[in-house]
C-alpha positions in Angstrom: -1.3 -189.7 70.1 -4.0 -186.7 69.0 -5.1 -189.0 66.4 -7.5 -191.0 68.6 -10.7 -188.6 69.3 -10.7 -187.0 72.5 -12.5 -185.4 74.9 -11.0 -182.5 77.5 -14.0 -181.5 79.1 -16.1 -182.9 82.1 -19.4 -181.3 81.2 -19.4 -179.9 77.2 -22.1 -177.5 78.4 -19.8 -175.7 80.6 -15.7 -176.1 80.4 -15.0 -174.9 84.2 -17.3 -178.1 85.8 -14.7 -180.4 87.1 -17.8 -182.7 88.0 -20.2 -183.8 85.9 -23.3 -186.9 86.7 -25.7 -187.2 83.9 -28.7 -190.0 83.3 -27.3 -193.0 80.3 -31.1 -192.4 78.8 -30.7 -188.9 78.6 -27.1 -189.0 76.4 -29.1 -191.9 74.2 -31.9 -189.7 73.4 -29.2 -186.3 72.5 -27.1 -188.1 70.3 -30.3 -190.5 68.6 -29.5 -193.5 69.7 -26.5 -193.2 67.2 -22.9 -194.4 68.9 -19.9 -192.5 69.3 -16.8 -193.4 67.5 -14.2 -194.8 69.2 -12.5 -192.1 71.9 -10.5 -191.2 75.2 -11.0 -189.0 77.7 -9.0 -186.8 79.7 -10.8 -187.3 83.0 -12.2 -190.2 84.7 -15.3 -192.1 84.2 -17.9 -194.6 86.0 -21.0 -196.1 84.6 -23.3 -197.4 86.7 -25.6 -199.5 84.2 -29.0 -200.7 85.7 -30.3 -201.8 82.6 -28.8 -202.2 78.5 -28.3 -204.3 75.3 -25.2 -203.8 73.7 -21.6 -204.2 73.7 -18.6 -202.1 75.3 -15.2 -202.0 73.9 -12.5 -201.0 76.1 -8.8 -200.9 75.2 -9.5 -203.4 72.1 -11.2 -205.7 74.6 -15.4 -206.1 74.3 -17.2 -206.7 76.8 -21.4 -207.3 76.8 -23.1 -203.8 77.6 -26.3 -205.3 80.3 -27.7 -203.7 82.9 -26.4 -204.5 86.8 -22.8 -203.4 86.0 -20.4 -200.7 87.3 -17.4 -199.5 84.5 -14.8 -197.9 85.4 -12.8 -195.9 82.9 -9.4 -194.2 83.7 -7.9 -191.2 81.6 -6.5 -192.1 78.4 -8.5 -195.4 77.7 -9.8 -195.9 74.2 -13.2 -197.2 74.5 -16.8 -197.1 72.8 -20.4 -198.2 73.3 -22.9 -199.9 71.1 -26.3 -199.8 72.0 -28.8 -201.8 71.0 -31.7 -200.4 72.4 -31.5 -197.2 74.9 -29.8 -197.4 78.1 -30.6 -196.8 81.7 -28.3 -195.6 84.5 -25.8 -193.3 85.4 -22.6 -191.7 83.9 -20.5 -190.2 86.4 -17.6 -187.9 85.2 -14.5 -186.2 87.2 -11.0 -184.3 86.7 -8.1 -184.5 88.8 -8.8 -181.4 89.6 -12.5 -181.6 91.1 -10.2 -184.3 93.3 -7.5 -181.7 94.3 -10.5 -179.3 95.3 -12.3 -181.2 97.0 -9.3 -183.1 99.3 -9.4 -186.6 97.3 -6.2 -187.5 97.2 -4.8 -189.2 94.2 -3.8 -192.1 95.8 -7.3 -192.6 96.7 -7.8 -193.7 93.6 -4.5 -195.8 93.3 -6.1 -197.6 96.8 -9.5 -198.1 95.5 -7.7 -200.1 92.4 -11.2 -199.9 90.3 -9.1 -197.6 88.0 -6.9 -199.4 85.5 -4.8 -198.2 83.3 -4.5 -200.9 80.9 -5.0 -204.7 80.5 -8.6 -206.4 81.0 -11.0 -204.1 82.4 -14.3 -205.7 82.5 -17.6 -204.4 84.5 -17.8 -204.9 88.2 -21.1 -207.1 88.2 -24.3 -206.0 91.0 -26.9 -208.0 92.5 -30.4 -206.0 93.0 -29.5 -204.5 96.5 -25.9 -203.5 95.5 -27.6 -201.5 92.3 -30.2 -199.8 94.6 -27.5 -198.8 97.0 -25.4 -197.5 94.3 -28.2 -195.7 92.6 -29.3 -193.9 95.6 -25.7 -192.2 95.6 -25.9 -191.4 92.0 -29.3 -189.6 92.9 -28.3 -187.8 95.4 -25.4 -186.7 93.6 -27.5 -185.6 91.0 -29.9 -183.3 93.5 -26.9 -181.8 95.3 -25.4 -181.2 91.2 -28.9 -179.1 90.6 -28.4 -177.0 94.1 -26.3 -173.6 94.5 -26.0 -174.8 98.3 -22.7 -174.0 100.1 -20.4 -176.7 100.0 -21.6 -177.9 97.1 -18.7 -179.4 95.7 -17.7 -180.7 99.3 -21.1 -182.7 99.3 -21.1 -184.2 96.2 -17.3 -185.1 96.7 -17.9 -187.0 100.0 -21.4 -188.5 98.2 -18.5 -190.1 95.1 -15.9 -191.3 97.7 -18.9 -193.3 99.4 -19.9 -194.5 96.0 -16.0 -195.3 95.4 -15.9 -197.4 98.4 -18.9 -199.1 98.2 -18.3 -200.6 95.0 -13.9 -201.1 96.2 -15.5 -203.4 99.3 -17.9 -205.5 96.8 -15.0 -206.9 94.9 -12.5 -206.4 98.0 -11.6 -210.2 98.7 -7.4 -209.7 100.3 -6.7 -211.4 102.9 -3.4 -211.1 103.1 -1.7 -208.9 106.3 -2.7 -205.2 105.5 0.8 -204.1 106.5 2.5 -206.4 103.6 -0.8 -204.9 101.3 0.1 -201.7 102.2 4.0 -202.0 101.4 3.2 -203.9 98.5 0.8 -201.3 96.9 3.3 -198.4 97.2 5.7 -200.6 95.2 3.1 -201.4 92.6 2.7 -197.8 92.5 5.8 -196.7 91.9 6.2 -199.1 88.9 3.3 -198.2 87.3 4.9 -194.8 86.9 8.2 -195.5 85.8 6.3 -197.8 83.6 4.2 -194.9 82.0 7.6 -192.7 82.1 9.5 -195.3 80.6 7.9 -198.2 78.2 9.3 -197.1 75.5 12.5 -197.2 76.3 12.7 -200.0 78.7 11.1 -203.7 78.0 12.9 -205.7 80.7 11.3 -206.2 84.3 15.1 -205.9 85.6 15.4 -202.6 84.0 12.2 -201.3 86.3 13.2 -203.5 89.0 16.8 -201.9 89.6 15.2 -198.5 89.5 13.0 -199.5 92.7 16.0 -201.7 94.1 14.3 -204.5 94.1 14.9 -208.4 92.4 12.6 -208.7 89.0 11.2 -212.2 91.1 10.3 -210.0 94.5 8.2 -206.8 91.7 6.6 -209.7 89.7 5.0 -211.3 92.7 4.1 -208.5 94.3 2.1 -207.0 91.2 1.1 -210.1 90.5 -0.7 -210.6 94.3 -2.7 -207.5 93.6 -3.8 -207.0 90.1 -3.6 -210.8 89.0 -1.0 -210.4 86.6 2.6 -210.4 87.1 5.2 -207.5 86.0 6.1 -208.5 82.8 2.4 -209.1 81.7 1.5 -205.5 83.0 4.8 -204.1 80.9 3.9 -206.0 78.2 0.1 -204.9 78.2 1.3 -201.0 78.3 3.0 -201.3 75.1 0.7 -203.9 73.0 -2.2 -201.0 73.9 0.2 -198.0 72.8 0.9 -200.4 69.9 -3.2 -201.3 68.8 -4.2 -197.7 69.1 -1.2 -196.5 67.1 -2.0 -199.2 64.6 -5.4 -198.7 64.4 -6.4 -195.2 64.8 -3.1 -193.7 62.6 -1.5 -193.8 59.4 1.9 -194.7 60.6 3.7 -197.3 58.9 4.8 -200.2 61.0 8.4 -199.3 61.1 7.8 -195.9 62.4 5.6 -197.8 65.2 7.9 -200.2 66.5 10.8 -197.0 66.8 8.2 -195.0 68.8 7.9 -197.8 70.9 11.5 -198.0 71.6 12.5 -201.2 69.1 15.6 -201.3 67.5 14.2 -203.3 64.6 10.6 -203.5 63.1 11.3 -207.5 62.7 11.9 -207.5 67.1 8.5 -205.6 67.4 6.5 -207.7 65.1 7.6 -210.6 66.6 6.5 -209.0 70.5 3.4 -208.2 69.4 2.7 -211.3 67.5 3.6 -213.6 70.9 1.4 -210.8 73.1 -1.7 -211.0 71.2 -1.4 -214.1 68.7 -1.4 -211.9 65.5 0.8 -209.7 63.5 0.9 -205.9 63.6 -0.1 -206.3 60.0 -3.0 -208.8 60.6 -4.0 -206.9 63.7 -4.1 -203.5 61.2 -6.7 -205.4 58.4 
């Protein structure tokens, strides 16, 4: 989908940074105060807001831009910001790759669970103490960012998995047995990448369900005990987002849309969307 804006590099000064932590009051004052248009990224992002006016779209869903709040933005997401009046905090930005140098793995990331994909994906909130502690990272990872020390990249690494961490344990509330959390995560894992590989060709839980030998009943409740939302609803959220940015960001007619997204008929894909979001594809489009 190259029709949606995006972005490929961490730092624009400089395409070889894999890591990139810049001030939210400095970007304001480069680009005039004037917001982007809507965009993706190809790398991950997290916004550490300590003080704004505003709103955030993220995935079609808005949220209000104020300060004490953490974003977190995976690869792919369409999102934009609307500022009122400037900004103050941090952006922090990373690749894959600045992961894979620096020995994150990438299911450190799947673990943390602050990363998703698609669905809701609203702001973790802070009190006072939470932002200061979460700040003091950011600066630090902005004085070891202006160094040429060795083990740079190291440092600053360790400095975002604390930052990672801190923020997973503030909205960390399981208490189920970290054994069944464990099992139950690798599952959810594995779905969410047939699901990528596969949503537009399969729309049936049981179709994902006898790829990971496992009943549609046992998948839904175990995605549903971690991300709130059962199987289906997460299936069904991949494809209305492929659908809303294809609808709104390209020229396609409606037919072409619903045979990219694997419907045999336009009719069977109006009516999806319409009973996933409450409006027509057409609607949705004006």
């Amino acid at each position: 989908m190259n029709f949606i804006k995006t972005y490929n590099d961490v730092n624009p000064a400089d395409s070889r940074m894999t890591f990139c932590i810049r001030t939210m009051e400095d970007i304001y004052e480069k680009r005039g105060g004037t917001p982007d248009e809507p965009h993706r990224h190809d790398y991950y992002i997290v916004l550490l807001v300590k003080k704004a006016r505003g709103t955030h779209s993220i995935d079609f869903n808005e949220y209000e831009f104020s300060g004490k709040q953490v974003y977190f933005i995976s690869p792919g997401q369409v999102h934009q910001i609307v500022e009122k009046e400037k900004s103050y905090g941090y952006v922090i930005t990373f690749s894959s790759r600045f992961m894979l140098e620096n020995q994150i793995d990438s299911c450190f990331i799947e673990d943390i669970n602050l990363f998703r994909d698609y669905g809701d994906t609203p702001p973790l909130p802070l009190d006072e103490e939470q932002e200061e502690r979460l700040a003091a990272y950011c600066e630090q990872m902005m004085e070891w960012s202006r160094t040429h020390m060795k083990f740079r990249s190291q440092g600053i690494g360790s400095l975002l998995r604390l930052f990672l961490i801190s923020c997973n344990n503030l909205c960390s509330i399981h208490g189920e047995n970290p054994q069944q959390l464990q099992a139950g995560g690798t599952l959810f894992k594995d779905y969410k990448k047939l699901v990528e590989d596969h949503f537009t060709e399969w729309h049936l839980v049981s179709q994902y369900a006898d790829a990971l030998h496992v009943t549609p009943d046992h998948l839904n409740r175990v995605v549903k005990s971690l991300i709130g939302k059962t199987a289906k609803e997460y299936l069904q959220s991949r494809i209305t987002i492929a659908a809303r940015r294809m609808l709104y960001f390209s020229g396609q007619p409606q037919k072409e849309i619903a045979y990219t997204l694997g419907f045999s008929e336009p009719a069977h894909f109006s009516s999806f969307f319409k009973k996933c979001t409450g409006m027509s594809p057409s609607d949705f489009r004006k």
